[in-house]
C-alpha positions in Angstrom: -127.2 115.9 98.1 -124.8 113.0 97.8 -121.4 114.4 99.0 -119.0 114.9 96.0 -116.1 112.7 97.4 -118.9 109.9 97.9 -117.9 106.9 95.3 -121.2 107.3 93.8 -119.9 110.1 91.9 -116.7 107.8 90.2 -119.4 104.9 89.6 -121.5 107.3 87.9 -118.5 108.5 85.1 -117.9 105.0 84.3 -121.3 104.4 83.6 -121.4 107.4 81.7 -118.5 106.5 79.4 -120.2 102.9 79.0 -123.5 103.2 76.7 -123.9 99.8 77.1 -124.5 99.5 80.8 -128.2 98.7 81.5 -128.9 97.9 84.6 -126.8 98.2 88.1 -127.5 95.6 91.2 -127.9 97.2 94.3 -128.9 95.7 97.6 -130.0 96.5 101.6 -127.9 94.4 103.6 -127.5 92.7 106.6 -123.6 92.3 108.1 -123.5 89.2 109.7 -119.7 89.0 111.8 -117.7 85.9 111.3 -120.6 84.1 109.0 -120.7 82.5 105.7 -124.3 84.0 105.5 -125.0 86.9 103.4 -128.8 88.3 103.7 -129.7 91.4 101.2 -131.9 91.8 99.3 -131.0 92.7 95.7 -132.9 95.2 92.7 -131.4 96.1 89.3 -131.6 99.9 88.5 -131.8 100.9 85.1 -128.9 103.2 84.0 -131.0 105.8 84.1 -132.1 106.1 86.8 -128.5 105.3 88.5 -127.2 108.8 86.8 -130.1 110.6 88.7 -128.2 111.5 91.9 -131.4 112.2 93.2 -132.9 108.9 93.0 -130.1 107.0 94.0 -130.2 109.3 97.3 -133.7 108.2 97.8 -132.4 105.2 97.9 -129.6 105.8 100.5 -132.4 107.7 102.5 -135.2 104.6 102.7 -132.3 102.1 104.1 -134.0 99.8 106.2 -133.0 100.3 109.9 -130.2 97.7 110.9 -129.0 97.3 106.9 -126.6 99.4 105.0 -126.8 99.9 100.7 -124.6 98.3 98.8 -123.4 98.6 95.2 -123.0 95.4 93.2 -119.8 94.7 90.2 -122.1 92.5 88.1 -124.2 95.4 86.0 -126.0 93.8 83.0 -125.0 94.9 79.0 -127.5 96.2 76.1 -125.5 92.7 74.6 -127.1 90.1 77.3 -123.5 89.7 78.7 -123.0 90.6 82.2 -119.5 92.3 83.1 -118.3 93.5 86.7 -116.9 96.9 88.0 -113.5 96.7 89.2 -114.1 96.7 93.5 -111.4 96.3 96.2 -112.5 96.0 100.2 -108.8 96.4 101.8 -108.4 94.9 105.4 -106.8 97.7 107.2 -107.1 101.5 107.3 -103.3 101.7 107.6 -102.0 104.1 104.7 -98.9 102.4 104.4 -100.6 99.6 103.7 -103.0 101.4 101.0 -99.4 102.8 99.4 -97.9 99.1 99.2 -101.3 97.7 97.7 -101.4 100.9 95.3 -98.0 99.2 94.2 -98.9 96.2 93.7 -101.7 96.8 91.2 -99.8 99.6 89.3 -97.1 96.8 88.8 -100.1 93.8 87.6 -103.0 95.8 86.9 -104.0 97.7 83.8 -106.7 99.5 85.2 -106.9 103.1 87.5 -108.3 102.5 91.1 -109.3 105.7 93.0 -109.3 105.1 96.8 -112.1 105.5 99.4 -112.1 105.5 103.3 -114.8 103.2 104.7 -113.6 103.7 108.2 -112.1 100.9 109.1 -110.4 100.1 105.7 -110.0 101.3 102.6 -112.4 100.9 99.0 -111.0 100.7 95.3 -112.8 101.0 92.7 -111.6 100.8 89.0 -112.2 103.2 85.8 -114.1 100.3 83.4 -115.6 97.2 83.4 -113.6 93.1 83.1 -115.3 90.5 81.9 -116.5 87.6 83.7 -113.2 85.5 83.3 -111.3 88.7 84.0 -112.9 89.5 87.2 -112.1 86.0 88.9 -108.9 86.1 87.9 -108.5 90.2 89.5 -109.6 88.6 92.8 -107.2 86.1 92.8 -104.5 88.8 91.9 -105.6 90.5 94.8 -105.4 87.5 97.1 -101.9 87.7 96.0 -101.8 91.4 97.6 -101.8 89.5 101.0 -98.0 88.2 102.1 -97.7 84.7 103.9 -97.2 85.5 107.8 -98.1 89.1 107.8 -101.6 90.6 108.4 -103.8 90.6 105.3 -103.7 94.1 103.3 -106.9 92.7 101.1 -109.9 91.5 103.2 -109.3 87.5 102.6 -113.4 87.2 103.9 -115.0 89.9 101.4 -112.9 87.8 98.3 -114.1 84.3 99.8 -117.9 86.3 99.9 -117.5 87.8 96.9 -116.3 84.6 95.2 -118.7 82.6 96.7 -121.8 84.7 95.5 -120.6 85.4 91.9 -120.1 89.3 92.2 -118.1 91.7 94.3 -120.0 94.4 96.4 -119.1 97.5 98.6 -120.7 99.3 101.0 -122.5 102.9 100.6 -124.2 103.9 103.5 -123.2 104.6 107.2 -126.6 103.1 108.8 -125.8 101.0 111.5 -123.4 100.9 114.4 -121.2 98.4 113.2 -119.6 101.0 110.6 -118.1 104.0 111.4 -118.2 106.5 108.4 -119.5 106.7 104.8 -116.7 105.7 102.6 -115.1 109.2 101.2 -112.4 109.8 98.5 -109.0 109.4 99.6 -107.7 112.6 97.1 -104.0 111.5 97.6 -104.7 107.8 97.1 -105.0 106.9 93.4 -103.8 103.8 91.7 -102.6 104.2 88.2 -101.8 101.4 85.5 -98.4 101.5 84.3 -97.8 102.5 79.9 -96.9 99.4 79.2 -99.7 97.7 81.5 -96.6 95.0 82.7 -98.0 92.3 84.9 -100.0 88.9 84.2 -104.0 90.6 84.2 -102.6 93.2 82.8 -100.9 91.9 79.3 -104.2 89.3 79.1 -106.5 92.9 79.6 -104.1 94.1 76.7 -104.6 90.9 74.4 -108.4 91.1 74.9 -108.8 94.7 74.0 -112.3 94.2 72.9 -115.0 95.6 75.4 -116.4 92.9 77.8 
């Protein structure tokens, strides 16, 4: 059974309360330190079979030894259109940091993030989908996050990754050494967009209200 405060279980309702969602990209993974390589090896789901928590912990289960699971933004609409989930990969497991960055996107953000421990840092994850545009411009809002001559609170890496490849990603497993944990809900930790959704993504989210 996949543990309730997994981030499975948060993925899961927003795929619920979006019909459209087809498919979801996941991948087995292989963590490379300090590289510009990134070796997985990547599969769309069908939505249905992403709300079977069964299969999904089949999935977690068969992870090759020396990779981890990972959950992919880019899932692919019944329009053709591909939008992203809304994923953050902090750069510190300091909760003072997690409070400042919670800050920061309920001031520019629009959207809900609920907080995961991964160990060694912290995952967000938002409550719908941006489209494509959107999504490049929320990782350059959270490159923001990071103050000039202080230690990064966003991991600087996973956006230049992320960027690079087209797509965000997070892990889910705990299967190798290099990790220390599962990531699980951080129940005090929860990021909420302000009423008036002030802040630059979060007026353009507000102009564009139709669905990505």
């Amino acid at each position: 059974m996949i543990p309730k405060s997994h981030p499975y279980w948060h993925v899961r309702e927003v795929v619920e309360r979006r019909s459209d969602i087809i498919a979801l990209p996941l991948s087995y993974y292989t963590y490379v330190p300090q590289s510009v390589v990134d070796t997985r090896s990547t599969w769309l789901l069908p939505a249905s079979e992403f709300l079977s928590a069964e299969r999904v912990e089949a999935l977690m289960a068969v992870t090759p030894a020396g990779q981890e699971l990972a959950i992919h933004s880019d899932v692919s609409l019944v329009s053709g259109a591909r939008a992203h989930l809304v994923m953050v990969d902090m750069a510190t497991s300091a909760k003072a940091h997690l409070e400042k960055l919670s800050t920061f996107l309920r001031d520019n953000f629009s959207q809900q993030i609920s907080w995961f421990s991964s160990g060694r840092s912290f995952h967000g994850y938002g409550s719908d989908l941006l489209a494509e545009q959107d999504w490049v411009k929320f990782m350059g809002l959270l490159l923001l996050a990071n103050k000039p001559r202080l230690e990064p609170t966003v991991d600087p890496r996973w956006i230049g990754h992320r960027l690079l490849a087209g797509y965000a990603a997070l892990r889910w497993t705990k299967n190798t050494s290099h990790y220390l944990v599962p990531p699980a809900a951080v129940e005090t930790a929860r990021t909420s967009g302000p009423a008036s959704e002030v802040g630059p993504l979060g007026n353009r989210l507000r102009s564009n209200s139709g669905r990505p």
